[in-house]
Each structure stands twice: as C-alpha cells, then as structure tokens.
C-alpha positions as CSV (number, residue, x, y, z in Angstrom):
1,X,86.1,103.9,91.2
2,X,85.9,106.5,88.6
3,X,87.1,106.8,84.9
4,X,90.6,108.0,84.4
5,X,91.1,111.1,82.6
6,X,94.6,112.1,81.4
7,X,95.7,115.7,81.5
8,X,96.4,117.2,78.0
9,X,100.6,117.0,78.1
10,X,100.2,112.9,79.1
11,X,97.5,112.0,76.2
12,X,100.2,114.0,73.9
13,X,103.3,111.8,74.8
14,X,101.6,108.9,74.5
15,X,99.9,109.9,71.3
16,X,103.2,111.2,70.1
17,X,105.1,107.4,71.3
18,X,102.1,105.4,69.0
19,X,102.5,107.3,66.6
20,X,106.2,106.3,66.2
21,X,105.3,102.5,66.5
22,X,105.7,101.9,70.2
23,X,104.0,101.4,73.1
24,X,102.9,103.6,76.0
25,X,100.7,103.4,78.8
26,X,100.4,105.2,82.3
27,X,101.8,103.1,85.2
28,X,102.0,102.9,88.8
29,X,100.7,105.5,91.3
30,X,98.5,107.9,88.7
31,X,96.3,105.1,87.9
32,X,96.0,104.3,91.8
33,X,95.0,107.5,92.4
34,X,92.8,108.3,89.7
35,X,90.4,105.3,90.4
36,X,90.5,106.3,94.2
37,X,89.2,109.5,92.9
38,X,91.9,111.7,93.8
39,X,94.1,113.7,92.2
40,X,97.8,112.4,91.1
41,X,100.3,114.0,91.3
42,X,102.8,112.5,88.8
43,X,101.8,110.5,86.0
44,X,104.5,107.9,85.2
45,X,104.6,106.7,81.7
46,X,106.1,103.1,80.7
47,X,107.3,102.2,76.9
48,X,109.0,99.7,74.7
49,X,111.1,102.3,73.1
50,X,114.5,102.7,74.8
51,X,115.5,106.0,75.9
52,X,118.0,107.1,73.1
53,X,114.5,107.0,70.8
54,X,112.6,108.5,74.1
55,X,114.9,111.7,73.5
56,X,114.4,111.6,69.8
57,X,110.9,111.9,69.7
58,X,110.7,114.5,72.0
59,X,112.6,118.0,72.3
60,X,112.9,119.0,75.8
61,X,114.6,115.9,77.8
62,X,116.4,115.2,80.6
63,X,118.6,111.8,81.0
64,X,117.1,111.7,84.7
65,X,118.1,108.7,85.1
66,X,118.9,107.1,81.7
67,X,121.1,104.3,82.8
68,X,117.9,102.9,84.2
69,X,115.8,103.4,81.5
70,X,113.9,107.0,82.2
71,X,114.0,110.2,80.7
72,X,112.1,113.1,81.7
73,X,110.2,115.1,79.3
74,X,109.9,119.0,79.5
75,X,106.5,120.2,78.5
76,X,105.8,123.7,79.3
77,X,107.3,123.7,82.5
78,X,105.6,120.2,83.1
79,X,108.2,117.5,84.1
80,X,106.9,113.4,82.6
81,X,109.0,111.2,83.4
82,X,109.1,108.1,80.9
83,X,110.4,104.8,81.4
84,X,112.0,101.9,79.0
85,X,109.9,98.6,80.7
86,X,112.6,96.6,82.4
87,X,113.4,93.7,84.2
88,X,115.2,94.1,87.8
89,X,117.4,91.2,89.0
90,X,120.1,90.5,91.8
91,X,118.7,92.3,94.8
92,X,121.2,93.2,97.6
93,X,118.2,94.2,99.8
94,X,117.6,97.4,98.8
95,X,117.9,97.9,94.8
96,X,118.3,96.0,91.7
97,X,122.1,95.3,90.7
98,X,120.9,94.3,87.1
99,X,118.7,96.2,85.2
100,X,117.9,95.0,81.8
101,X,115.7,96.6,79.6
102,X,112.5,94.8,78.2
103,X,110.0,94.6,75.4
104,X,107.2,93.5,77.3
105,X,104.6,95.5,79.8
106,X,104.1,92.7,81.9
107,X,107.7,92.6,82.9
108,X,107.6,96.1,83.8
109,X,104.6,95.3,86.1
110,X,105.6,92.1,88.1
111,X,108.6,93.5,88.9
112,X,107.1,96.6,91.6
113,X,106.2,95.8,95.0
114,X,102.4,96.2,95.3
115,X,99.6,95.4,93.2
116,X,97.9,98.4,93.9
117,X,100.8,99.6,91.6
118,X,100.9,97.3,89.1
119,X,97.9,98.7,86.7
120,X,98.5,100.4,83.9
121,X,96.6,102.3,81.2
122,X,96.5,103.3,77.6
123,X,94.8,105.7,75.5
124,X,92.1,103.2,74.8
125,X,91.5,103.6,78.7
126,X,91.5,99.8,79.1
127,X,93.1,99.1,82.5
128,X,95.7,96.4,82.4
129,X,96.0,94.6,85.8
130,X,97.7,91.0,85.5
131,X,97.5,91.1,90.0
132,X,94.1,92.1,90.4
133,X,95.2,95.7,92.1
134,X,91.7,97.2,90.8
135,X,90.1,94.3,93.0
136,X,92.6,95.2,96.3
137,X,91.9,98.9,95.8
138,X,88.4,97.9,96.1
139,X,88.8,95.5,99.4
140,X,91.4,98.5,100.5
141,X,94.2,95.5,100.8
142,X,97.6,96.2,100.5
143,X,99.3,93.2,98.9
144,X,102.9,92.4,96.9
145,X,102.6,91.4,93.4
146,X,103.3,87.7,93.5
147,X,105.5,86.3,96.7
148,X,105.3,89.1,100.1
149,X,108.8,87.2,100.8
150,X,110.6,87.6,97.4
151,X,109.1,91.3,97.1
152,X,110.5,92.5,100.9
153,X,113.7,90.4,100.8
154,X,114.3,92.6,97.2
155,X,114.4,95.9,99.0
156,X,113.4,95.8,103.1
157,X,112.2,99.2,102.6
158,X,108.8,97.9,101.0
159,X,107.7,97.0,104.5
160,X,107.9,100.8,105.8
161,X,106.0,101.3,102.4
162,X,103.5,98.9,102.9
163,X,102.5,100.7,106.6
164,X,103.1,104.1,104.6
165,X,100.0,103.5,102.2
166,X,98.0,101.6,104.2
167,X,98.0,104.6,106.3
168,X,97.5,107.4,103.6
169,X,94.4,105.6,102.2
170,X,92.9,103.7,105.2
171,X,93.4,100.4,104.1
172,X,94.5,96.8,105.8
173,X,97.9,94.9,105.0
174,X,97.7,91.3,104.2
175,X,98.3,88.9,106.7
176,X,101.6,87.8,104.3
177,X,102.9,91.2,104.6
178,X,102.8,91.3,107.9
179,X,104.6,88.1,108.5
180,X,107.4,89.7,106.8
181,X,107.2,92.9,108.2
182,X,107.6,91.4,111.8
183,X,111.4,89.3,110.7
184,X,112.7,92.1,108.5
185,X,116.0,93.6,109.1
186,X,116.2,97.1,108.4
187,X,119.9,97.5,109.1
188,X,120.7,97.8,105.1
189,X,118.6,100.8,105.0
190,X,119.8,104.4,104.4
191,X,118.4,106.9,107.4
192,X,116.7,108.8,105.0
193,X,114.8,106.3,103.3
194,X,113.7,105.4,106.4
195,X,113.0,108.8,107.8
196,X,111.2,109.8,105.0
197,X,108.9,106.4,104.9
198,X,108.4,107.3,108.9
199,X,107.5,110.7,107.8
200,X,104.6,109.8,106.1
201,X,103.0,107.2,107.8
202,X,102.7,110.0,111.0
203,X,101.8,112.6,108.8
204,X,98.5,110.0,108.1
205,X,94.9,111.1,108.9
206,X,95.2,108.4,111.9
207,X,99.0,108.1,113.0
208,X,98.0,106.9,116.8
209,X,96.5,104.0,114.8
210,X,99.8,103.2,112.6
211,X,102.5,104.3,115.6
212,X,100.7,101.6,117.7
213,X,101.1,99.1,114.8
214,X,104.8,99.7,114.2
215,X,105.4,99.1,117.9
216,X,103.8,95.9,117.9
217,X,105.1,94.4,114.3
218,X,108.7,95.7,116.0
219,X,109.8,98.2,114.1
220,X,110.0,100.5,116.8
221,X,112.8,99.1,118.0
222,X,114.1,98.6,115.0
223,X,114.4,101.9,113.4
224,X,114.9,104.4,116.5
225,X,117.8,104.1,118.5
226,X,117.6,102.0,121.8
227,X,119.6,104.8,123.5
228,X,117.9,107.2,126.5
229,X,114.4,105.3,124.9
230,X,111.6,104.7,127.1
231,X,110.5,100.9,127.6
232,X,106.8,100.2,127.9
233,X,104.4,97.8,127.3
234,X,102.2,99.7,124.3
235,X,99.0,97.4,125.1
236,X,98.7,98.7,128.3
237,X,98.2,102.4,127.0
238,X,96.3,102.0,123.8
239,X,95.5,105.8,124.1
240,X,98.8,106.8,124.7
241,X,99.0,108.1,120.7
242,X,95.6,110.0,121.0
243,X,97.1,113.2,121.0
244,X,98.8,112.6,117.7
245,X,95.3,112.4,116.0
246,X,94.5,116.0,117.5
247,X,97.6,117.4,115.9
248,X,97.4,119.4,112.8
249,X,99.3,119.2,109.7
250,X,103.0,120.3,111.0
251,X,105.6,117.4,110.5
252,X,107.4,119.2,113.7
253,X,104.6,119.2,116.3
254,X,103.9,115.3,115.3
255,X,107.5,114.4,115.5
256,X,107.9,116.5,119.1
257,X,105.0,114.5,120.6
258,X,106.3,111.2,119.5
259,X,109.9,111.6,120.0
260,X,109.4,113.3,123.4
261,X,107.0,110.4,124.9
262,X,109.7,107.6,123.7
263,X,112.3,109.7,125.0
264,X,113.3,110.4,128.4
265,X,115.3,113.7,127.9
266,X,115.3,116.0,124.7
267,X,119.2,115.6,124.6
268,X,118.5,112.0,123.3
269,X,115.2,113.3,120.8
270,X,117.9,115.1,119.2
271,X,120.8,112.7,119.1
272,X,117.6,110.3,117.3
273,X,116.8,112.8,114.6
274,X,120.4,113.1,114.0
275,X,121.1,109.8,113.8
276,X,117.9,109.7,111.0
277,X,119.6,112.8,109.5
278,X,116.8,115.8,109.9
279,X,117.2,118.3,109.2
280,X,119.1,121.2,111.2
281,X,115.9,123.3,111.3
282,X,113.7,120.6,112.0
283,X,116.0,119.4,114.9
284,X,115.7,122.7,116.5
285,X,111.9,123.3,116.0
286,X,111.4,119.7,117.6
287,X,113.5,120.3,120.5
288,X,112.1,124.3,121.4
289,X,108.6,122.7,121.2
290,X,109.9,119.7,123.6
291,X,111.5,122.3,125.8
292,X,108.3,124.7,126.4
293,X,105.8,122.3,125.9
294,X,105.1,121.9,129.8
295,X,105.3,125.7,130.2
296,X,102.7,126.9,132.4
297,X,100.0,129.2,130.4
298,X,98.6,131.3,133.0
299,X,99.8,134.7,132.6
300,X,100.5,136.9,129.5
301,X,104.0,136.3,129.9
302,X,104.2,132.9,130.2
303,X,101.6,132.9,127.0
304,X,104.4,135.3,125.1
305,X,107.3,132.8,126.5
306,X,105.6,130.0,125.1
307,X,104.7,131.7,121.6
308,X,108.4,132.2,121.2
309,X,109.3,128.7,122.7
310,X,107.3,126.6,120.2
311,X,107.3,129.1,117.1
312,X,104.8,130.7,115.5
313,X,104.5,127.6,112.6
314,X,103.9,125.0,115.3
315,X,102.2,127.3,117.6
316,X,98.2,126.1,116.6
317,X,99.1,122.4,116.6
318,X,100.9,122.2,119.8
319,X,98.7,124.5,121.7
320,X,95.7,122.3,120.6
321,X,97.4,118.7,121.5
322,X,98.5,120.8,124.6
323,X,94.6,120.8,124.8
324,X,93.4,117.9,124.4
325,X,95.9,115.8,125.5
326,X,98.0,115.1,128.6
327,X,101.3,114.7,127.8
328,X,103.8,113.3,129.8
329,X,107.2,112.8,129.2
330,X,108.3,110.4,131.7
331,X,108.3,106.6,131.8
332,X,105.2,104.7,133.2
C-alpha cells in the first residue's frame, strides 16, 4: 500500500469546500487505486453541501447530473465530478428509484456495492473505511459492503462487476458473491451495460482464466444468445481459452476468438454483437478477422490477402494467436 497523494486541482476543491464549512473527502475508485499503487484516473469527490452551493462555490460547473446530487467542476480543462452524499432506496434491479440526499459520509459509503469502494479520504489523509476495504485490498478479496444478496438484488449488474475487477486486479470473489452470481437474472439489464462489463473482463491480463469462470458460474448462457451457439462441456477443454492470453491489446481480435469458438458460423457472431449493440465498425472488424482467420499463409499472396482480410489494427494480435494457438471453429 502506498500514501495517497492528491493532484493539485483535487486538494483545491476540497480545500475551497472546508473552507466554506462543509465536508469533503475523495471517494470510491481514486482511493482504490492509489493504495494499489497505480494511477487513477478520476478522482470522485463526496460532500455534505448540496449542489446548488456546489455551483456557488465554484465557477466553472456543469449540472452533470444534478438531480442526483453531482456537479462537475471545470478546472483548466480538468473535469471533478462532486457529489452531495446520499441515500439510495427502492431498487428495481438496476438503479435506485429514490434518491435522497444526506448529511452523513457513512451513508454515502454503505450504499455502493464493494468495499474495495467504500474508503474514503480527506485532506488530513486519514482513510475512512467503516467495511474494512483497506484489509480486502490487502487479501485481494472482492466483497459487497454489508449483505452480497441485498447489494446484487439492487442492481444485477454488480455481479458482471464483481468478475470485472477481480479480473483487472487479480484478485478472488467471496464465496457470498459467488452464490449470488450463479442465481442472478440478468434479463433487466440493458445490452450495453452488459457489453461493456464483458468488455472488460476479456480485455484482463488473464481472460482465459475469467471466460472459463463465467461459463461455469452460468453466465454464459446467460448473457450471449443461445442461437447458432456451440454446446460443450468447458471442463473437458480447460485450455480451450489459451489463445486469448496470447492476444494483444485489441478489443476486436479478443472478441473474434471468443465469439468465433462459441459460434458455429460468423452469420450468428454477428447477429450476437448486434443483439449486444456493437458497434457497426467493430461488427465488421470481428467478422473480416473470423472470415480470414483460417486463410492459408504460404505464399505472398495469401500473406497480402490476409493483411487486408484482418486489417492492419488487428493484424499483430491475430497473426500471433494464429501462432500460438490452434483455433478451431467447429464443435467438439
């Protein structure tokens, strides 16, 4: 773990929100990241003050999404969002149909889903964690802030989430989580948030290790269409993923190789990205790499065929999974 420093811009709004008598403290996934010792991306500020007095303190604001208690905060070209703490009630499974503004930090931190997420800090740099997320970062545990049940059944899409950062950082999920991961219903869920969840986990440093797990949790089935899908039994081809692991950073080449060996025919890869709503370009990248990816590379042409079958942006990832991995795209 290592000390958390906040960049100039934070340490001025949340000088500039003491100074006026209220609260402030970084939330959520800056504080996460910072005592992982990597670098955040967004810093998320929390406060007492509502956001009428948010936009009154500051200059440059934008009612992002104000009804819900955050305002954004414009400092040289540096977008903050800031949010009123707040109590969520009356889930329908996938968002709060009651929010209600609070005047108390620990309201705004039992209410999110992991406790991982539920630290916050203030300028005194004194870590506030009422759910023990320092201690889980620690055992790399992902676990809900209070009951696994109550937090999933709030919003289903927690359990994609949970997978989603135990994959970025390496870590286990609690045996509760799991439980709840393995009866969740998905069907409430928007394709996007889905897709985009999905998107990340096989974009992970290990995604044969977390396409494996989805498959046996059930959420395979879940999430992807049943249509044209290949039916196998995943424990009797435990390497079957490998060739995800051997595949660079492009989204496209990942998704090819998993679509196409669930798939028996690139006509129903694409009706399955539609039906997650990709994309038109990253339909058609997906489906030319699908299309050439058997191509024979023994002559020049067949090397310039191929080149202009899979693109030039997907061309060093599939050519090395082409490699290193035999890929099949029939049932077994």
């Amino acid at each position: 773990m290592v000390e958390i420093k906040f960049p100039n811009n934070v340490k001025y709004i949340l000088k500039e929100l003491n100074k006026n008598g209220y609260q402030a403290y970084v939330v959520g996934g800056a504080i996460r990241d910072s005592m992982l010792g990597r670098n955040p991306k967004d810093w998320d500020i929390a406060t007492n003050a509502i956001p009428d007095v948010v936009e009154d303190i500051f200059e440059n604001t934008i009612p992002t999404g104000k009804q819900y208690g955050t305002i954004s905060i414009n400092l040289n070209g540096d977008i903050f969002e800031v949010t009123t703490y707040r109590l969520e009630t009356d889930y329908d499974g996938r968002r709060p149909n009651v929010v209600k503004f609070s005047n108390s930090l620990l309201d705004d931190l039992k209410r999110r889903d992991f406790t991982i997420n539920a630290m916050a800090v203030g300028m005194n740099g004194v870590i506030i964690d009422p759910f023990n997320g320092k201690k889980h970062l620690k055992l790399g545990l992902i676990n809900c802030v209070g009951n696994a049940h109550e937090r999933i059944k709030e919003d289903k899409l927690r359990a994609l989430r949970a997978i989603r950062f135990a994959s970025r950082y390496g870590f286990t999920i609690s045996e509760d989580i799991i439980d709840e991961i393995v009866l969740v219903d998905v069907k409430q869920l928007s394709s996007e948030r889905i897709r985009d969840e999905f998107n990340k986990i096989i974009m992970s440093s290990s995604p044969s290790l977390w396409i494996k797990f989805l498959f046996e949790v059930g959420l395979i089935a879940k999430i992807f269409p049943k249509k044209g899908r290949i039916i196998f039994d995943i424990n009797s081809h435990k390497s079957r993923w490998g060739g995800l692991d051997k595949i660079g950073g492009v989204l496209t080449s990942r998704l090819a190789v998993f679509f196409g060996d669930i798939y028996y025919s690139v006509e129903g890869v694409v009706e399955t990205m539609r039906s997650l709503k990709y994309s038109n370009k990253e339909i058609l990248n997906v489906s030319n790499i699908l299309n050439h990816y058997d191509s024979p590379l023994n002559t020049t042409k067949d090397i310039k065929h191929f080149i202009v079958g899979v693109g030039e942006e997907n061309l060093e990832s599939v050519y090395c999974s082409k490699k290193q991995y035999c890929y099949k795209r029939t049932a077994l």
